[in-house]
C-alpha positions as CSV (number, residue, x, y, z in Angstrom):
1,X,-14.8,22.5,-6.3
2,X,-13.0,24.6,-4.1
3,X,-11.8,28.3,-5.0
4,X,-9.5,30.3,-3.0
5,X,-10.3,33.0,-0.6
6,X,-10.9,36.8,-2.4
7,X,-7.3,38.6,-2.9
8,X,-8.9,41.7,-1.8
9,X,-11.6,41.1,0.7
10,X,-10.7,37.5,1.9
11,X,-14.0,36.2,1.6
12,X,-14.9,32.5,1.1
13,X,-17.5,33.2,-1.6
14,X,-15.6,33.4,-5.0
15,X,-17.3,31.7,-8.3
16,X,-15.6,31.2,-11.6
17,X,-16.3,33.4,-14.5
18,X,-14.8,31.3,-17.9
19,X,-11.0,32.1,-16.7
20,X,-11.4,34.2,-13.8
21,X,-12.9,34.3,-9.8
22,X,-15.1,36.6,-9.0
23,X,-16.2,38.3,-5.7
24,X,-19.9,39.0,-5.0
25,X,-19.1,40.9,-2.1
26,X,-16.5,43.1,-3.2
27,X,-16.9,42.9,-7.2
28,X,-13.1,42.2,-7.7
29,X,-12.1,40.1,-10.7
30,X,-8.6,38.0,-11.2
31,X,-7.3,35.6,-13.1
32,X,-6.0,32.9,-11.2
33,X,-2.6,32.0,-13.2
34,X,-1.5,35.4,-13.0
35,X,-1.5,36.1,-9.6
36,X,1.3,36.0,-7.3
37,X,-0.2,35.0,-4.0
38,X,3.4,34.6,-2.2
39,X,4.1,37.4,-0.5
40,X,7.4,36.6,1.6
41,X,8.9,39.0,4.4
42,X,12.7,38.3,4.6
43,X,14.9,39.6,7.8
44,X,18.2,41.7,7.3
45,X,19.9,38.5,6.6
46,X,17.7,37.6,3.7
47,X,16.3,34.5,5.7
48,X,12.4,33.6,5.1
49,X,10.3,35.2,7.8
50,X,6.9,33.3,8.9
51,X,4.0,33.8,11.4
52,X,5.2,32.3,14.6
53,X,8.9,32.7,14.6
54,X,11.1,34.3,17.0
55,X,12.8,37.6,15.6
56,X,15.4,39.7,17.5
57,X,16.0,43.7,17.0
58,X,19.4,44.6,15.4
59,X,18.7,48.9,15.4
60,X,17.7,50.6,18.3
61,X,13.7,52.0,17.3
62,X,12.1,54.4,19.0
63,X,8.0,53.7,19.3
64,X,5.9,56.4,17.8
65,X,3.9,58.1,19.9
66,X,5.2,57.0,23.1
67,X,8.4,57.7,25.1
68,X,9.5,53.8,24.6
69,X,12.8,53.1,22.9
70,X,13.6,49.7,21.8
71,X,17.2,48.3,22.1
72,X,19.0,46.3,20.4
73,X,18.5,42.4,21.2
74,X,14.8,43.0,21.7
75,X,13.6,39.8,21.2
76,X,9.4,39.6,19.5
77,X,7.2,36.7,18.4
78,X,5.5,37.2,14.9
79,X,1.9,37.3,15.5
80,X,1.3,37.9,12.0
81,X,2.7,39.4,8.5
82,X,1.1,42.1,6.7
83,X,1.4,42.9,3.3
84,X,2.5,46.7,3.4
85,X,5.2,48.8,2.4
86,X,5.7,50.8,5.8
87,X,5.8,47.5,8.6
88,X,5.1,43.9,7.9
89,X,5.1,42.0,11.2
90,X,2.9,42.7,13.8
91,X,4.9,41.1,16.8
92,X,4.7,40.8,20.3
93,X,7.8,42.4,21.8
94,X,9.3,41.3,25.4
95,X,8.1,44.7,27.4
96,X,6.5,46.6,24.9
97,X,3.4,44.5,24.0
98,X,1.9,44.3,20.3
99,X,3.7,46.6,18.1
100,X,4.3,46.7,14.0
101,X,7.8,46.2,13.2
102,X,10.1,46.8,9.6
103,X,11.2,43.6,8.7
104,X,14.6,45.4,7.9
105,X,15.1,46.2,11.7
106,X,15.2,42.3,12.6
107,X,16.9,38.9,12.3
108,X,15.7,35.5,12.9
109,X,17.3,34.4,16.4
């Protein structure tokens, strides 16, 4: 029987305790029917956002720690999403390279 992945640690190893997983590695307990694994991103539109689709910046940002301002129509790839409150994608921006992006300062193009 196969478990899923650790919520907190990603690892592979997780056994079943009576009704919940267990981690060795990181010691952290759930119970599978109360967990909410689907973490969705959604653009300023309120469309579904996913790993591999092709966004488009609708506020100019500027980049911290650089002199790099980002207009408007910036188009990105979404290399990945990250659960977080200050950016979730992690994109690949035409000019710019790999930068973390607010989902609220994109659309889906």
């Amino acid at each position: 029987m196969s478990f899923p992945p650790c919520l907190n640690c990603k690892s592979e190893f997780v056994y079943q305790d009576q009704s919940h997983l267990v981690c060795p590695e990181c010691a952290f307990e759930w119970n599978p029917s109360e967990t909410d694994d689907a973490f969705t991103v959604k653009d300023i539109n309120g469309k579904l956002l996913e790993q591999g689709d092709k966004v488009t910046l609708v506020k100019d940002l500027k980049v911290k720690g650089s002199s790099l301002n980002l207009k408007i129509g910036t188009k990105a790839v979404i290399k990945r999403i990250v659960e977080g409150k200050d950016h979730q994608l992690d994109c690949k921006v035409d000019g710019a390279g790999e930068i973390m992006v607010t989902a609220k300062y994109v659309k889906k193009a």
